[in-house]
C-alpha positions in Angstrom: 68.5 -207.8 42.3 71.9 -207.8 43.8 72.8 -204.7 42.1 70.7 -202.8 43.4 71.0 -204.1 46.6 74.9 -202.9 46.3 73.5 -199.6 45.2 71.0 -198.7 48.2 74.4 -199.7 50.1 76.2 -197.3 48.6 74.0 -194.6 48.9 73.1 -195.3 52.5 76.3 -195.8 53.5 77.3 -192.6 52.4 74.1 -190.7 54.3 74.9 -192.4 57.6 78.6 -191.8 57.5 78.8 -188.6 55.9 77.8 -186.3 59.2 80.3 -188.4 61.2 83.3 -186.7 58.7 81.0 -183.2 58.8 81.5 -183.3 62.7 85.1 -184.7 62.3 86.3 -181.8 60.0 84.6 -179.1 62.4 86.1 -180.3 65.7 89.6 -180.7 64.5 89.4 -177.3 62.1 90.0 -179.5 58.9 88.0 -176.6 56.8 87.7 -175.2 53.6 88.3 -171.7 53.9 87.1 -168.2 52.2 88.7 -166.6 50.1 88.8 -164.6 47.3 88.2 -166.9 44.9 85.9 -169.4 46.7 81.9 -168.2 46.9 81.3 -169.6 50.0 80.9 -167.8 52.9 82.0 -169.5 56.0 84.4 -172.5 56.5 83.2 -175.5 55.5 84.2 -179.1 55.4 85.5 -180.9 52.0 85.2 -184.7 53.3 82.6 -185.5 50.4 84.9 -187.4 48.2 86.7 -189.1 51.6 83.3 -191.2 52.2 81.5 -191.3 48.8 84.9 -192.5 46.6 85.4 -196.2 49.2 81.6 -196.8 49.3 81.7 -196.5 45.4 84.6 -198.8 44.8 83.6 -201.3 47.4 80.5 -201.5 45.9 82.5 -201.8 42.3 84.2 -204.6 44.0 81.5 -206.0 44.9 79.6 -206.4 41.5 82.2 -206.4 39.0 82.8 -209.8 37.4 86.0 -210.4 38.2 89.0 -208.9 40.4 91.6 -208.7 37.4 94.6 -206.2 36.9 91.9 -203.9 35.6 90.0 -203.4 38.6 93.2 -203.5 40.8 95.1 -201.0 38.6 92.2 -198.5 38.3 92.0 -199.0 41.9 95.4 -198.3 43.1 95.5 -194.9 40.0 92.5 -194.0 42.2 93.8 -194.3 45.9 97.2 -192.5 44.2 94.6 -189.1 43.2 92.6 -190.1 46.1 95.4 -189.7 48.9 97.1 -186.3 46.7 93.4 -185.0 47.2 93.2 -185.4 50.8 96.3 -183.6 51.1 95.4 -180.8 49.0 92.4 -180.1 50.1 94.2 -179.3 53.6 97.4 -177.8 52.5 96.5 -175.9 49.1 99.1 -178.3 46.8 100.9 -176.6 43.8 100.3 -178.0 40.3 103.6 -178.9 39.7 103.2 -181.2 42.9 100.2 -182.6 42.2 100.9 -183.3 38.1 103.5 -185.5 38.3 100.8 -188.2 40.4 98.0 -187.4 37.8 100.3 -188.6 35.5 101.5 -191.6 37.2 98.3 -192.6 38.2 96.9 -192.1 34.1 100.0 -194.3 32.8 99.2 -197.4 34.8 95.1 -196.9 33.4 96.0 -196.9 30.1 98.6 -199.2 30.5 96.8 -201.9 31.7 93.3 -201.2 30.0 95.1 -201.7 26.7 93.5 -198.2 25.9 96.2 -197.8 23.1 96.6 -198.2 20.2 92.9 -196.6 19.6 90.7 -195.8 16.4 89.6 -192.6 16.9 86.5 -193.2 14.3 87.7 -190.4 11.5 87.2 -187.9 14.0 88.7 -184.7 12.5 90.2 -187.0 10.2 92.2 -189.3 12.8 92.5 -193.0 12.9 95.1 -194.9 14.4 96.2 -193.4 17.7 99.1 -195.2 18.7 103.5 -195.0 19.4 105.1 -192.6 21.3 102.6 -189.9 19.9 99.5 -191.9 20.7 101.0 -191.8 24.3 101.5 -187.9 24.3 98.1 -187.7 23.4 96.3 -189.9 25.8 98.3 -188.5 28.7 97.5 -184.8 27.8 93.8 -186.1 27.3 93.4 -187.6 31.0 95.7 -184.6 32.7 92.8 -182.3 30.5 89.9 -184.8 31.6 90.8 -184.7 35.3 91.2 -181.2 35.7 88.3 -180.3 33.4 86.3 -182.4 36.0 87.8 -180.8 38.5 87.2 -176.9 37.9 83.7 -178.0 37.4 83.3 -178.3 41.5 82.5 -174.8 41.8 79.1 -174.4 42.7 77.2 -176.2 45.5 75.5 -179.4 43.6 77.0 -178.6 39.9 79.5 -181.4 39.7 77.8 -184.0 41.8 74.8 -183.5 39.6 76.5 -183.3 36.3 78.0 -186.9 37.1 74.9 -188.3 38.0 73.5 -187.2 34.3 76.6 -188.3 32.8 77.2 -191.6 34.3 74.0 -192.3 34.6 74.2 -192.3 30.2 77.3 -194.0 30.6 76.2 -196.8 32.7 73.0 -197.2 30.1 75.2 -197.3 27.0 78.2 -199.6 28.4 75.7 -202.2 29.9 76.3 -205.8 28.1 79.0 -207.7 28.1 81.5 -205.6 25.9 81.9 -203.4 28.7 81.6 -205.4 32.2 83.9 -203.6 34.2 82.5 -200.2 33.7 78.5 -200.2 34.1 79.0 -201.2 37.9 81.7 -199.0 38.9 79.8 -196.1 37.1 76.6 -197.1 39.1 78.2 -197.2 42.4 79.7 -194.0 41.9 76.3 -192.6 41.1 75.2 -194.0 43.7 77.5 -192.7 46.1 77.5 -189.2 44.7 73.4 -189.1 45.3 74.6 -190.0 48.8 76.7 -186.6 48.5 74.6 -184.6 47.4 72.1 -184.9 50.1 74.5 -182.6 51.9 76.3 -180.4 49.3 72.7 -179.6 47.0 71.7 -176.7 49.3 71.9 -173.5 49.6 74.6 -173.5 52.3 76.4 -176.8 51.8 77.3 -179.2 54.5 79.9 -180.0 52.7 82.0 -179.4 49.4 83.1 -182.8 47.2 87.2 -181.9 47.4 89.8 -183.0 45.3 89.9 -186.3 46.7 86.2 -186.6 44.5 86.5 -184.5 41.9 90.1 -185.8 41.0 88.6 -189.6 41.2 85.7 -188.8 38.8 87.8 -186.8 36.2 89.7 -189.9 35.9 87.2 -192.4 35.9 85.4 -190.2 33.2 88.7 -190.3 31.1 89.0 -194.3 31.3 85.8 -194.6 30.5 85.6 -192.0 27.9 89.0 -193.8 26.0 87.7 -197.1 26.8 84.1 -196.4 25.1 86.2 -195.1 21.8 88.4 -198.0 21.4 85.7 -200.4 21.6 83.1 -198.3 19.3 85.5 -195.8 17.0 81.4 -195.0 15.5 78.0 -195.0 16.6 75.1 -195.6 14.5 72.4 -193.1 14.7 68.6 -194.1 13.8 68.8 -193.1 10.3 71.6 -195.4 10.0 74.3 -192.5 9.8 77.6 -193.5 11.3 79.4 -191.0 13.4 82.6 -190.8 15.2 81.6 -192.0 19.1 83.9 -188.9 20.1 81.3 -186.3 19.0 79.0 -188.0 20.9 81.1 -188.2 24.1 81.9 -184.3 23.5 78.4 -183.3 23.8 77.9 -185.7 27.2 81.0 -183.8 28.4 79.8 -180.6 26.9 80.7 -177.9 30.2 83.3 -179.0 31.5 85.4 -179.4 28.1 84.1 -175.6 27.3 84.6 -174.1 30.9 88.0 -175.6 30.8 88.8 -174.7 27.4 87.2 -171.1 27.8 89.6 -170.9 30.9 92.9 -171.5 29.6 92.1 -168.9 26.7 91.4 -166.1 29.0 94.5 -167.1 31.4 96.8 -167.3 28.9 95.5 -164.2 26.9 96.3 -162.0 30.0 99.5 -163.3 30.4 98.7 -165.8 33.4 99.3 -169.2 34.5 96.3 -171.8 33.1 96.7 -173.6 36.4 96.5 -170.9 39.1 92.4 -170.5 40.4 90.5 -167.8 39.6 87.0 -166.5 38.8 86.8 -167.1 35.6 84.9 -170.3 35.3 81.1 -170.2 33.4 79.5 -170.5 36.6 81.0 -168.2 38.7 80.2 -165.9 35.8 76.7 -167.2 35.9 76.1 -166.6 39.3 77.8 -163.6 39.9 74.8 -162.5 36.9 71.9 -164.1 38.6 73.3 -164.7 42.6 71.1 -167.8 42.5 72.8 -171.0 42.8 70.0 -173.6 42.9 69.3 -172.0 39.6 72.1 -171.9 37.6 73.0 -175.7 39.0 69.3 -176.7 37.7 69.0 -174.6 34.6 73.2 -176.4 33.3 72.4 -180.1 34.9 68.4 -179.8 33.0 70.8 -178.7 29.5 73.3 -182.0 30.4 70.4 -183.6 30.7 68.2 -183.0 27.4 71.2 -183.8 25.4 71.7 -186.9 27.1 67.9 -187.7 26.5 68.5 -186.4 22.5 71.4 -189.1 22.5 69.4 -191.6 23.5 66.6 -190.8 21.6 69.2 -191.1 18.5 70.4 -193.9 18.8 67.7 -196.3 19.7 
């Protein structure tokens, strides 16, 4: 019961303060801007991960077990991504700025969630992930993860949904006691991100997500992603085949690992950075084909969501 007391919290916690941040951003010109790149139209505010991102953690805080060095460390990684998105959101931050925290904040996760060494489950024929190269790895994984996340908030309702379908899965498969840091924080920050949505799942959004949300959520999918693989290398499927639990977390991740990966092909092929913004995602494609964003929000959130359902179909 008290979980979903903490939930309803959330969510309307982040209705009622929401406008007050909307109101905020317009009187003191704190707005996102056209521009080339950028669909929108006219300036609009990108405080959705300011309000939704503390309402989710309190409520983590609030129904997690135990305040141990896992909760304060993810914490504090957060608030690091969480005040470097604030700032870029107003003042446009270079990469080579904002890297250097990503990373920070990713070494003290998997640090102090023990996330290495890791059995990878014979995924493409990899074990053991551990020593200096397991490292490499993990950090190029989360810097991939957070940005991955991140290009995904493109289209008015795409990301917010997308987490809602993926943590939603998430929270169903880590529930139990092997995982009982993780089910509540993903549920609060579905919760809060329903809260979000109420204003950025429109045609003209009140307002856009930010860094300071998309950032937080690219890492929290990373933890949970490296966490869920160390603990279960394989899954078992109905028909008692065992798989490597990576495939399965690449097809819940499915667009944003192939926008991302789609993207840096096509920069690099023309001789350009793979960090500097363009056009070029899937869904600016998409809706430059069909100018219809409710659609092509509904018809790649209704895919995320069938393969979820197949999953858990699967397994069960």
């Amino acid at each position: 019961m008290i979980t979903w007391v903490v939930l309803a919290a959330v969510f309307l916690a982040v209705v009622a303060v929401t406008p007050m941040g909307i109101a905020y951003a317009k009187r003191t010109g704190k707005l996102d801007n056209p521009s080339i790149r950028k669909i929108h139209k006219d300036p609009t505010p990108s405080i959705g991960g300011h309000i939704f991102i503390p309402a989710a953690f309190i409520g983590w805080w609030v129904l997690v077990p135990e305040i141990d060095a896992k909760v304060i460390s993810l914490t504090i990684s957060a608030a690091i991504l969480y005040v470097i998105g604030i700032i870029d959101d107003a003042r446009n931050l270079s990469h080579r700025v904002k890297l250097p925290f990503q990373v920070a904040a990713s070494t003290l996760v998997i640090y102090t969630w023990n996330l290495l060494p890791m059995d990878f489950g014979g995924a493409f024929g990899i074990h053991l992930v551990h020593s200096w190269w397991g490292w490499v790895l993990m950090l190029a994984f989360f810097q991939f993860t957070i940005n991955a996340i991140n290009y995904t908030d493109g289209v008015n309702g795409l990301l917010g949904s997308y987490t809602l379908i993926s943590f939603g899965f998430l929270a169903w498969f880590t529930q139990g006691g092997m995982y009982p840091h993780m089910s509540p924080l993903l549920l609060t920050v579905v919760a809060g991100v329903l809260g979000f949505l109420v204003f950025n799942f429109r045609k003209t959004a009140r307002t856009f997500m930010g860094d300071t949300g998309s950032t937080v959520i690219g890492l929290i999918s990373a933890m949970t992603t490296a966490r869920i693989i160390g603990k279960q290398p394989q899954i078992e499927l109905t028909n008692g085949t065992l798989i490597p639990t990576f495939f399965m977390l690449v097809a819940v991740f499915w667009y944003p690992l192939f926008d991302s990966l789609q993207v840096y092909v096509r920069r690099l092929s023309r001789g350009n950075s793979p960090f500097v913004a363009d056009r070029s995602h899937v869904h600016h494609v998409l809706l430059h084909l069909t100018n219809k964003n409710h659609l092509l929000t509904s018809v790649l959130i209704i895919t995320g969501l069938l393969i979820s359902i197949s999953i858990v179909i699967w397994k069960l």
